[in-house]
N, C-alpha and C positions, 0 to 999 in steps of 0.2 A: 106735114113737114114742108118744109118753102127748100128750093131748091138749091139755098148753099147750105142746108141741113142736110144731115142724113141719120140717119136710125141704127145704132148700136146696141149688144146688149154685155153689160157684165157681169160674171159667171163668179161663184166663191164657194166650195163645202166645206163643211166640218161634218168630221164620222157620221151624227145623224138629223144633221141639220145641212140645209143647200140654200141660195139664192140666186136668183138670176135676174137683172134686173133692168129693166129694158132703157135706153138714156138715147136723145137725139142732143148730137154734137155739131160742131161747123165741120162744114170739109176742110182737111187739112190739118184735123186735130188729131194727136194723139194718144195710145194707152193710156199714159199716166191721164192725160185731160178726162179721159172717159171715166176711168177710176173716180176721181176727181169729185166728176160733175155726177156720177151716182152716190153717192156718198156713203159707199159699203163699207168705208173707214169707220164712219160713227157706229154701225151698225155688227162690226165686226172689228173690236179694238185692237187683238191680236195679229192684225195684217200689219206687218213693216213691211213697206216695198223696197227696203236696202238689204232686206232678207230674204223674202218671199219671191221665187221663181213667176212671171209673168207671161202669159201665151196667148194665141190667135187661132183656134181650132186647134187646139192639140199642140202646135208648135208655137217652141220659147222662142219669144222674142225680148229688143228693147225697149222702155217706157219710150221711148222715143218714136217707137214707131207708128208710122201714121195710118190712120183708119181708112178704111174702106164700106159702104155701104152694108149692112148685113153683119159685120162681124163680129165675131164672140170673144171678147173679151175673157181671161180667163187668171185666176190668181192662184198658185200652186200654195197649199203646205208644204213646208220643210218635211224632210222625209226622216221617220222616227227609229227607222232601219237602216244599215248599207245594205241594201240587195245583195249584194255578193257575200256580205259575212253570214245572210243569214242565206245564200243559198250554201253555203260551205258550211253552216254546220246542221242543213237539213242530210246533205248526205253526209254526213260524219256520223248522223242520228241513225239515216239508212243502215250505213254498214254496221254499225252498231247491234241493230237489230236482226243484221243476219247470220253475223256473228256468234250472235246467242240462241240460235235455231236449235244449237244441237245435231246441226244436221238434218232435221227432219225434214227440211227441204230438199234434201236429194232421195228422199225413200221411191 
Protein backbone atom coordinates (compact mmCIF):
# COMPACT_ATOMS: atom_id res chain seq x y z
CA UNK A 1 0.00 0.00 0.00
CA UNK A 2 1.54 3.59 -1.07
CA UNK A 3 0.82 5.98 1.51
CA UNK A 4 -2.24 7.91 0.15
CA UNK A 5 -3.79 4.28 0.36
CA UNK A 6 -5.13 2.58 2.93
CA UNK A 7 -6.51 -1.05 3.58
CA UNK A 8 -10.22 -1.52 4.21
CA UNK A 9 -12.35 -4.45 4.52
CA UNK A 10 -16.07 -5.09 3.51
CA UNK A 11 -18.21 -7.34 5.53
CA UNK A 12 -21.81 -8.85 4.06
CA UNK A 13 -23.90 -12.29 5.44
CA UNK A 14 -26.47 -14.09 4.44
CA UNK A 15 -28.09 -16.98 7.03
CA UNK A 16 -25.35 -19.31 5.72
CA UNK A 17 -23.10 -17.79 3.65
CA UNK A 18 -20.61 -14.60 4.74
CA UNK A 19 -18.04 -12.49 2.94
CA UNK A 20 -15.53 -10.38 3.91
CA UNK A 21 -13.44 -8.81 1.62
CA UNK A 22 -10.44 -7.06 1.94
CA UNK A 23 -10.26 -3.68 -0.65
CA UNK A 24 -7.43 -0.72 -0.51
CA UNK A 25 -9.03 2.72 -1.18
CA UNK A 26 -7.61 6.49 -1.29
CA UNK A 27 -7.59 8.27 1.96
CA UNK A 28 -10.57 10.28 2.07
CA UNK A 29 -12.83 7.86 0.58
CA UNK A 30 -15.79 6.61 1.58
CA UNK A 31 -18.32 3.59 2.48
CA UNK A 32 -20.26 3.77 -0.33
CA UNK A 33 -16.61 4.13 -2.53
CA UNK A 34 -15.46 0.94 -0.52
CA UNK A 35 -18.59 -1.00 -1.24
CA UNK A 36 -18.02 0.20 -4.59
CA UNK A 37 -14.60 -0.69 -5.23
CA UNK A 38 -15.07 -4.35 -3.71
CA UNK A 39 -17.70 -5.20 -5.87
CA UNK A 40 -19.96 -7.32 -3.24
CA UNK A 41 -22.86 -5.75 -5.35
CA UNK A 42 -22.13 -8.31 -8.30
CA UNK A 43 -21.59 -10.84 -5.94
CA UNK A 44 -24.42 -10.41 -3.76
CA UNK A 45 -27.53 -8.94 -6.04
CA UNK A 46 -29.90 -8.61 -3.31
CA UNK A 47 -27.88 -5.57 -1.55
CA UNK A 48 -29.84 -2.20 -2.31
CA UNK A 49 -28.03 0.44 -0.52
CA UNK A 50 -31.23 2.73 -0.44
CA UNK A 51 -32.43 -0.24 1.78
CA UNK A 52 -29.94 -2.06 3.34
CA UNK A 53 -28.69 -0.39 6.81
CA UNK A 54 -24.71 0.21 6.39
CA UNK A 55 -21.95 0.28 9.42
CA UNK A 56 -18.25 0.69 10.83
CA UNK A 57 -17.78 -2.03 13.49
CA UNK A 58 -21.00 -2.55 14.64
CA UNK A 59 -22.08 1.04 14.35
CA UNK A 60 -24.65 2.59 11.49
CA UNK A 61 -23.47 5.00 9.77
CA UNK A 62 -23.70 7.28 6.39
CA UNK A 63 -22.54 6.02 2.80
CA UNK A 64 -20.92 9.13 3.28
CA UNK A 65 -18.85 8.51 5.70
CA UNK A 66 -15.16 8.51 5.40
CA UNK A 67 -12.65 5.81 5.94
CA UNK A 68 -10.15 5.34 8.20
CA UNK A 69 -7.36 2.89 7.97
CA UNK A 70 -8.42 -0.64 9.22
CA UNK A 71 -11.94 -0.41 9.05
CA UNK A 72 -14.76 -2.74 8.64
CA UNK A 73 -17.00 -2.13 6.49
CA UNK A 74 -20.31 -3.56 7.17
CA UNK A 75 -23.84 -4.04 5.22
CA UNK A 76 -26.92 -5.10 7.31
CA UNK A 77 -30.00 -7.14 6.20
CA UNK A 78 -33.17 -5.77 6.45
CA UNK A 79 -34.67 -7.34 9.54
CA UNK A 80 -37.39 -10.27 8.80
CA UNK A 81 -38.92 -9.57 12.49
CA UNK A 82 -39.74 -6.32 14.59
CA UNK A 83 -37.97 -7.33 17.72
CA UNK A 84 -40.51 -6.07 19.84
CA UNK A 85 -43.60 -7.96 18.08
CA UNK A 86 -41.82 -10.96 18.32
CA UNK A 87 -40.54 -10.26 22.01
CA UNK A 88 -44.34 -9.51 22.75
CA UNK A 89 -45.64 -12.47 21.59
CA UNK A 90 -42.78 -14.75 23.18
CA UNK A 91 -44.24 -13.66 26.46
CA UNK A 92 -47.77 -13.97 25.41
CA UNK A 93 -46.54 -17.70 24.41
CA UNK A 94 -44.91 -17.69 28.23
CA UNK A 95 -48.03 -16.86 30.04
CA UNK A 96 -49.70 -19.04 27.90
CA UNK A 97 -47.94 -21.73 28.93
CA UNK A 98 -48.41 -21.18 32.42
CA UNK A 99 -51.66 -20.72 32.30
CA UNK A 100 -52.08 -24.17 31.32
CA UNK A 101 -50.05 -25.81 34.16
CA UNK A 102 -53.00 -26.60 35.89
CA UNK A 103 -51.37 -25.44 38.71
CA UNK A 104 -48.96 -27.92 39.05
CA UNK A 105 -46.37 -25.37 39.33
CA UNK A 106 -47.32 -24.37 42.77
CA UNK A 107 -47.48 -28.08 44.22
Amino acid sequence: MTEDRIGVEVAYAREKEQAILAVEVGKGLTVRDAIERSEILKRFPEIDLMINKVGVFGKVVKLDQVLMPGDRVEIYRPLIADPKEARKKRAAEGKAMRKGDGGKGDA
